[in-house]
C-alpha positions as CSV (number, residue, x, y, z in Angstrom):
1,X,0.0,0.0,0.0
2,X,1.6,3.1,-1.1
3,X,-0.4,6.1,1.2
4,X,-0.1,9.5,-0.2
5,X,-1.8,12.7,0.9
6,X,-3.6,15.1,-1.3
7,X,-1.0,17.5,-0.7
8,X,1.4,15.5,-2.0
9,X,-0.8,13.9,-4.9
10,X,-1.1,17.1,-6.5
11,X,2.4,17.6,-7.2
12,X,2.7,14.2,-7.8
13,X,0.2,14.7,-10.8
14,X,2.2,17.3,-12.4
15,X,5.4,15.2,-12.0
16,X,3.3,12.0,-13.9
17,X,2.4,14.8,-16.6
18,X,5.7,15.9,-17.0
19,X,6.8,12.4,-17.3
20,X,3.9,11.7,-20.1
21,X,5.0,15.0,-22.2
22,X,9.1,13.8,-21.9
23,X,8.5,10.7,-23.4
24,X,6.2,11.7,-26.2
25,X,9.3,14.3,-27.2
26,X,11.3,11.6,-26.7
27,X,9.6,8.9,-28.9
28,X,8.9,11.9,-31.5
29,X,12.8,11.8,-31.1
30,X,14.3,8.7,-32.4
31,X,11.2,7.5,-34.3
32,X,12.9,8.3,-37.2
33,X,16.5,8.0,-38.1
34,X,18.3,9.9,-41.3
35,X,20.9,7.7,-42.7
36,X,22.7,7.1,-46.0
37,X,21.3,5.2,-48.6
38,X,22.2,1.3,-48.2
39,X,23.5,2.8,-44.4
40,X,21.4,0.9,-41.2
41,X,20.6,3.0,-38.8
42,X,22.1,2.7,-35.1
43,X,19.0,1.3,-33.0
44,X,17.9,3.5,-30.6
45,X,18.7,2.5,-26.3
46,X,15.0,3.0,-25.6
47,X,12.4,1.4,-28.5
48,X,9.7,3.7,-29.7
49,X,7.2,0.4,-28.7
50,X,8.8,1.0,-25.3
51,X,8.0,4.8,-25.3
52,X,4.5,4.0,-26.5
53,X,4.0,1.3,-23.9
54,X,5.6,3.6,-20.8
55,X,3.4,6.3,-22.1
56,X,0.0,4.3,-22.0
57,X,1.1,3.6,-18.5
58,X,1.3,7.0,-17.2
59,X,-1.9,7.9,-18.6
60,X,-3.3,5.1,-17.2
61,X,-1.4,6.3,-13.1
62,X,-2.6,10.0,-14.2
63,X,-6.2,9.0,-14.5
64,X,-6.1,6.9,-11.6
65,X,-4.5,9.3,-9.4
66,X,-7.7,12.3,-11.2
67,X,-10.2,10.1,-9.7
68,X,-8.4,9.0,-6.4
69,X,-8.2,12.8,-5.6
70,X,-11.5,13.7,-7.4
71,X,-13.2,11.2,-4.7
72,X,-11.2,12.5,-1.6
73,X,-12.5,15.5,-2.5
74,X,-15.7,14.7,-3.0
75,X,-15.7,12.6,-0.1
76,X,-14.2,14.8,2.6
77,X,-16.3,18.0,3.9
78,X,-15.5,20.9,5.9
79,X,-17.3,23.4,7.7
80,X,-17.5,27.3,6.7
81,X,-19.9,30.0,7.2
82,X,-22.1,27.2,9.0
83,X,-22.4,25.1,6.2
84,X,-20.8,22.0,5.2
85,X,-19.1,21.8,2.1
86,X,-17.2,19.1,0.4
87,X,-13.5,20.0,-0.7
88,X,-14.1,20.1,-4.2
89,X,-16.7,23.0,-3.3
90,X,-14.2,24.9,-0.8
91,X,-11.1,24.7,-3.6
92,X,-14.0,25.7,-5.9
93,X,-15.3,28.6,-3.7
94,X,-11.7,30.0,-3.1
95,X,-11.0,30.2,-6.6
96,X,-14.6,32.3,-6.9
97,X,-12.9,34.4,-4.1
98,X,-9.8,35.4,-5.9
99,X,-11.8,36.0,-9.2
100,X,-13.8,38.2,-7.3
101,X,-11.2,39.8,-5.5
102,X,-9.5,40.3,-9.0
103,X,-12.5,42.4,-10.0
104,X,-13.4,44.3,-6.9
105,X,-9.9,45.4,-7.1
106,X,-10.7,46.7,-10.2
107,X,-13.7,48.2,-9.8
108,X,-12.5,49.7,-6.4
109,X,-9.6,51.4,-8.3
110,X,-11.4,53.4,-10.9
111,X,-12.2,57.0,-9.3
112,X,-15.7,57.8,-8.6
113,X,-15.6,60.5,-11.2
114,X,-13.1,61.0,-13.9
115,X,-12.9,62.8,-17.6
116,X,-14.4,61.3,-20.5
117,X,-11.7,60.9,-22.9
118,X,-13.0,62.5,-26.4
119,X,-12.1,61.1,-29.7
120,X,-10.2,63.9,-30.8
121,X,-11.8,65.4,-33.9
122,X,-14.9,66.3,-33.1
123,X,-14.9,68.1,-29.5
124,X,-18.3,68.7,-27.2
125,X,-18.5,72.1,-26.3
126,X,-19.4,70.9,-22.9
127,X,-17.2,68.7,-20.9
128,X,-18.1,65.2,-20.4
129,X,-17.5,62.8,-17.2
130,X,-17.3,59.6,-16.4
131,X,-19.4,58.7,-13.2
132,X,-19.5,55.3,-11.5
133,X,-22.8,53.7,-10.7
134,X,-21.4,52.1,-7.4
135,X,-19.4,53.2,-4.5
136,X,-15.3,52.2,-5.6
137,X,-14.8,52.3,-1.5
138,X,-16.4,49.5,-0.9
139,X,-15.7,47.6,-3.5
140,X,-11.6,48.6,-2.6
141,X,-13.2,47.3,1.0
142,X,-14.6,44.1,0.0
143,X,-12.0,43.0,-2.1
144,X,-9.6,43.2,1.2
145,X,-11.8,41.9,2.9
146,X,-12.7,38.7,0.3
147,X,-8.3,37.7,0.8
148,X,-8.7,37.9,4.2
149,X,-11.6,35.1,3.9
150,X,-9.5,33.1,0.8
151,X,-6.7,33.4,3.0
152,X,-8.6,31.2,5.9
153,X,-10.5,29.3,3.9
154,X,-6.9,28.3,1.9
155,X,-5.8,27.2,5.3
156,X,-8.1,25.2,6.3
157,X,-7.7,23.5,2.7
158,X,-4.3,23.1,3.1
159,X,-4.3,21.3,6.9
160,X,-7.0,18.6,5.1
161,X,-5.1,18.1,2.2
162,X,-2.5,17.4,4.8
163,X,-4.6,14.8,6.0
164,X,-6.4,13.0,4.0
165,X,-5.1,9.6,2.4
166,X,-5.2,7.9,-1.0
167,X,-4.1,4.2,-1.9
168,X,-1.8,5.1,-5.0
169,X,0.9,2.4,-5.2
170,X,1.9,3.5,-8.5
171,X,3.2,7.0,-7.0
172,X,6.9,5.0,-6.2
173,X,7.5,5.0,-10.2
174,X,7.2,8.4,-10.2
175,X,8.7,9.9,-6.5
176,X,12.2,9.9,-5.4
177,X,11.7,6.8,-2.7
178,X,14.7,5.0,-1.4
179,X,14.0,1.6,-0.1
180,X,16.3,2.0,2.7
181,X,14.2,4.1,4.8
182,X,16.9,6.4,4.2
């Protein structure tokens, strides 16, 4: 049984896509050879069959490892604002947070009131404005306000995912393990 958390599963994930993107460029590599005519061409160390069939296996660990997380997360639930939410709706909800706070920063930066820029040729003889239809305050406000919550609610994500077990025995092809317990 090879236990991994879900902290360490997502990196983990990368690493097994990483792997599956190395040895495509490498099979795309040696696939061919250019040689003279009548010449034979040195075989490669690693067979493209053998690229093909270590590349089928890593797709095969990725998707396995997508659904042992997707299930963790699915099955594991936390508590916020007095509700319970699984954490694939937390990690969903704090990435809504910092969308939001993306554009309540935005909105909280333009000035209540500011100069219409004119097109050039053709100026008014009356000066325009620009007004916002909301209060750039509070939006400045609520956007602080929204990282503090993302901030906690990231924490509390984290110390689960610290938790939380998956059976992956597959993850010692991919990790740096030593067998010595060193």
């Amino acid at each position: 049984m090879m236990g991994l958390t879900l902290a360490d599963a997502v990196p983990l994930r990368a690493v097994i896509q990483q792997r599956i993107k190395d040895d495509v460029v490498a099979r795309n590599r040696i696939a061919v050879a250019t040689v003279a005519k009548g010449e034979t061409p040195e075989a490669p160390a690693v067979t493209v069959d053998t690229y093909t069939a270590r590349i089928a296996e890593a797709r095969q660990d990725f998707r396995t490892l997508d659904r042992l997380m997707a299930e963790a997360n699915l099955r594991t639930t936390l508590e916020w604002d007095g509700q319970t939410l699984s954490l694939l709706e937390a990690i969903q909800l704090a990435k809504d947070l910092r969308q939001a706070i993306v554009e309540y920063k935005a909105l909280g930066a333009h000035p209540r009131v500011t100069r219409a820029k004119t097109g050039g040729f053709l100026r008014e003889a009356t000066e325009l404005l620009e007004v916002a239809q909301y209060d750039p305050v509070w939006y400045q406000q609520e956007a602080e306000r929204l990282m503090r919550r993302v901030v906690r609610l990231s924490r509390v994500i984290d110390r689960i995912n610290e938790t939380v077990a998956i059976d992956f025995p597959a993850a010692r092809k991919y990790m740096m393990l030593d067998d010595d317990g060193d």
